[in-house]
N, C-alpha and C positions, 0 to 999 in steps of 0.2 A: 201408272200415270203416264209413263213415257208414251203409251199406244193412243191415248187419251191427246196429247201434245200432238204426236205426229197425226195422228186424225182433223184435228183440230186446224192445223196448218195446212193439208189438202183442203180442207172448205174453203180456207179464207184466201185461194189461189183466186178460184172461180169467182169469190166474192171481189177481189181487187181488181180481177180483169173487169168486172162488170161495170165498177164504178170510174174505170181508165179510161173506157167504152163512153158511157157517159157523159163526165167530165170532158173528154175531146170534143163529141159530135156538138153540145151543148155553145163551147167557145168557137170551135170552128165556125159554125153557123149564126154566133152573133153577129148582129151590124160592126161595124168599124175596120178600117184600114191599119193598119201599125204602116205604113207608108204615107200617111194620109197629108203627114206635111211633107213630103217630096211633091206630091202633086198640086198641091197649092204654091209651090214654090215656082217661079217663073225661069228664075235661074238654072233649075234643073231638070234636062228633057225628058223626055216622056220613053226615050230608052234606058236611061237607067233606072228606073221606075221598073219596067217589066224586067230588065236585067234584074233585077234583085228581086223582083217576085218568083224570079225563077229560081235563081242561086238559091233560096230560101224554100224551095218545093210551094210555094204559097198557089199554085194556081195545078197541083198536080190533082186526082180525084180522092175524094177522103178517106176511104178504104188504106190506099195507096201513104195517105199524110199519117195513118191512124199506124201503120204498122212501121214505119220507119220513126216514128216520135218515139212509140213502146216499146222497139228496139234497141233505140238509144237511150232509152231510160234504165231499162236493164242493165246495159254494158256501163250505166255510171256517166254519161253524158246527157245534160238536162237539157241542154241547147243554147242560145247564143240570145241574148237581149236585145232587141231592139233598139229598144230606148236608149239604156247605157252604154250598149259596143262593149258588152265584155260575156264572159260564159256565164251562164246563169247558177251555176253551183259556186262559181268563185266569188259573184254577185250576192248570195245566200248565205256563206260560210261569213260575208264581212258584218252583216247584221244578226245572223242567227246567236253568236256571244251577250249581245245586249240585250237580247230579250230573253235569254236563256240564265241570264242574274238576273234581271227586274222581275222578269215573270216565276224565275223559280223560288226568288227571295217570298215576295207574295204571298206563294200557294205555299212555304212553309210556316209563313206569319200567321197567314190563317187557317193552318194547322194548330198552330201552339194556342192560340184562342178558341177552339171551337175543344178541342179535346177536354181541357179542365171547365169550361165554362159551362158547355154542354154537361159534360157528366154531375155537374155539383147541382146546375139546376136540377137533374133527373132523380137523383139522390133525398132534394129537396124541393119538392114539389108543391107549387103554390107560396112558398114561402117569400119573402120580400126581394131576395137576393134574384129568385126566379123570375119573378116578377117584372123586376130590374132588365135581368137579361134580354128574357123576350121581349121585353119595350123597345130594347136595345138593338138585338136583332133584326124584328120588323122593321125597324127606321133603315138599319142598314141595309139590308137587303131589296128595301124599298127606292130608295134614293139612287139615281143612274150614278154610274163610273163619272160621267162629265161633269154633274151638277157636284161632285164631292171634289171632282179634284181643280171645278172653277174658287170653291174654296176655300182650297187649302191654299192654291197661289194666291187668293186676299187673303188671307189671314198670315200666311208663313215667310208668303215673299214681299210683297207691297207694306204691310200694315206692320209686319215683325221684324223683315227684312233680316230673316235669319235662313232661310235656303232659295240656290238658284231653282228657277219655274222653267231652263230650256237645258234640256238633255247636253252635255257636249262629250261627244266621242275621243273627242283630241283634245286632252287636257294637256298644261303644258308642265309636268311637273312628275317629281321619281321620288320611287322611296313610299314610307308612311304617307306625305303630301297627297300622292295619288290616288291612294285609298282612302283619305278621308277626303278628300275632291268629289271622288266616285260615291263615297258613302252619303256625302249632304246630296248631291244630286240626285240619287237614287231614292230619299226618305220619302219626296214626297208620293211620288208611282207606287215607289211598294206598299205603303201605305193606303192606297186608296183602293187599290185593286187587293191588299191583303185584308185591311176591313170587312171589305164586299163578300169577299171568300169565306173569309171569319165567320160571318152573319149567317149565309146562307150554311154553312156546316155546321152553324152550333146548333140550328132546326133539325138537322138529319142528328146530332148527336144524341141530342137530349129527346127525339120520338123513339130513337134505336134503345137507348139503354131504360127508358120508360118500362119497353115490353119487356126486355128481356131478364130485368133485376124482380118482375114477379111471377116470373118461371119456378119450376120446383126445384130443381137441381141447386139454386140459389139460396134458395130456405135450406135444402139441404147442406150446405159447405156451411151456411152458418150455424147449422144447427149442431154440427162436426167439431165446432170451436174455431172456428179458422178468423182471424182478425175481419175487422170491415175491409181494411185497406186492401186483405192478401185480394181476400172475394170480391170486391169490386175490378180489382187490376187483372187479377186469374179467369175471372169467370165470368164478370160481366160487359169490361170493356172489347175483351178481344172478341167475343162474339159480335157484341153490338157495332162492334167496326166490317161488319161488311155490305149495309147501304152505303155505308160511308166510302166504302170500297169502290160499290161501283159509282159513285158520281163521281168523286177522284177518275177512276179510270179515264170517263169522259172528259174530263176537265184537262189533266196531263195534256194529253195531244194539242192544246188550246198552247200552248208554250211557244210549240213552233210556228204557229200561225200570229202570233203574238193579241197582244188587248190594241185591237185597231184605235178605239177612240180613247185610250187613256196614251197611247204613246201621240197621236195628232195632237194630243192636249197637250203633252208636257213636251214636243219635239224632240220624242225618241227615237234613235234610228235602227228601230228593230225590224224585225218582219213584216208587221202589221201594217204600218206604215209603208214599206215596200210594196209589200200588196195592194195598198190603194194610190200608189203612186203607179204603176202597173195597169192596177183598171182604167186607170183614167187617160192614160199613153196606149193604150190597146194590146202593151205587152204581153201578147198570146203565150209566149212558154215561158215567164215568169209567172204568171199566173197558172197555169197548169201543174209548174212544178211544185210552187206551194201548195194548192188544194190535194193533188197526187199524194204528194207526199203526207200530209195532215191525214188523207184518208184510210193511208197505210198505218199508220200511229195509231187511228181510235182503232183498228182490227187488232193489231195487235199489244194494245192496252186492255182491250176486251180480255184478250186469253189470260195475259197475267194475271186481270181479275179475278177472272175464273179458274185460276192456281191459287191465287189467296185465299179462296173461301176454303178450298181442302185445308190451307193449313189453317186459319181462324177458327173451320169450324170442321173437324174431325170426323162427325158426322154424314159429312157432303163426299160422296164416292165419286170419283171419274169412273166412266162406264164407254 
């Protein structure tokens, strides 16, 4: 397996250079100025304007922009913000916490929902309970992130007035207080984005263990005497968890980029929100460093994928 990793990790050099290639020429070349209000500004002349286009290599040839950015991303330097006047990693590291609980809260919520919910409908199929569920599912997977979490703020914060609807970073308060500060604030985000997650994984659960609880091997173990419980848990879940596997894999990387329109909605100050506070100021390598980054995650969430099916499924060789 080890030859199998280390192969695996030579591809995805050539595949990240590709997509650093990309992602660069793509921003470079869009319209906008990140100086663009110096130059609307009367106050300030038209030499510091090209002085800082310079400082900033912004006017060097993009070859030249493309290898000295990739450089410095290597060595662990993202570059310097624009917009804010601060480094773009220190920039990162102060939002990358909040969305790294809301969003990992979530994608565990809608874990523990999609596991038993999934499997029991699969188990029971057609039955009232199943029934239930997929009604359940559909809606939720149907309904966008914003329209669920426009309301939960009528129903939880206006109408019940039992949690705050604006994220706040700087609670003023230690000890237990702050954690349950953080925990009311947090219910309704993870919530809406752990639903959504829920819905759409209990479809992959309950198609995965559908097929694979009428396989032979399955009739076999029971036929062995082995409990329902062992052979569902032994034999049927662990395998039927590898679609499961790879849309997790795909989704993971989604953490650090954060749920763009669920933290605008609840005024989270994660990533997601940074990023589109960035687009909109032209913030060229804050922008860069997130997508870069993100790009590197779904590679190498891919590979760990592709490490779990060996172990889930036994069968599956590296070669």
């Amino acid at each position: 397996m080890s030859r199998y990793v280390v192969r695996r990790l030579l591809i995805a050099v050539p595949v990240i250079f590709g997509i650093s290639l990309v992602l660069f020429t793509i921003l470079a070349l869009a319209p906008g100025d990140p100086f663009e209000e110096l130059a609307t500004n009367p106050n300030v002349p038209p030499e510091v304007r090209m002085h800082l286009r310079s400082q900033f290599g912004l006017d060097d040839p993009l070859p030249v922009r493309y290898t000295r950015w990739l450089t410095s991303m290597v060595r662990g330097d993202w570059g310097f913000s624009f917009a804010s006047r601060v480094n773009v990693d220190t920039l990162i590291m102060q939002r990358l916490p909040t969305s790294l609980f809301v969003l990992g809260s979530a994608q565990l919520l809608g874990l523990l929902i999609a596991l038993p919910i999934g499997t029991y409908s699969a188990l029971r199929p057609y039955s009232v309970f199943d029934q239930v569920a997929t009604t359940l599912a559909f809606v939720g997977f149907s309904l966008p992130t914003f329209f669920t979490g426009l309301v939960f703020i009528l129903v939880f914060s206006i109408w019940l007035d039992w949690l705050p609807f604006i994220y706040r970073a700087d609670i003023a308060a230690t000890g237990w207080r702050w954690w349950w500060e953080n925990a009311r604030q947090a219910a309704m985000p993870v919530a809406v984005l752990g639903l959504f997650q829920g819905a759409t994984l209990t479809r992959f659960v309950r198609s995965a263990v559908i097929d694979v609880i009428r396989l032979d091997y399955v009739n076999t173990a029971r036929a062995k005497g082995l409990s329902e419980g062992v052979t569902v848990v032994k034999h049927v879940i662990r395998n039927a968890l590898i679609p499961v596997v790879t849309l997790l894999a795909l989704q993971i990387p989604g953490i650090f980029t954060g749920a763009v329109i669920t933290e605008q909605i609840f005024r989270i100050p994660g990533i997601g929100s940074l990023l589109i506070t960035s687009i909109l100021a032209n913030d060229t390598p804050v922008i860069m460093a997130i997508t870069f980054v993100f790009s590197c995650l779904v590679v190498i969430f891919n590979l760990i994928a592709d490490l779990l099916y060996g172990w889930l499924d036994p069968r599956i060789a590296f070669r």
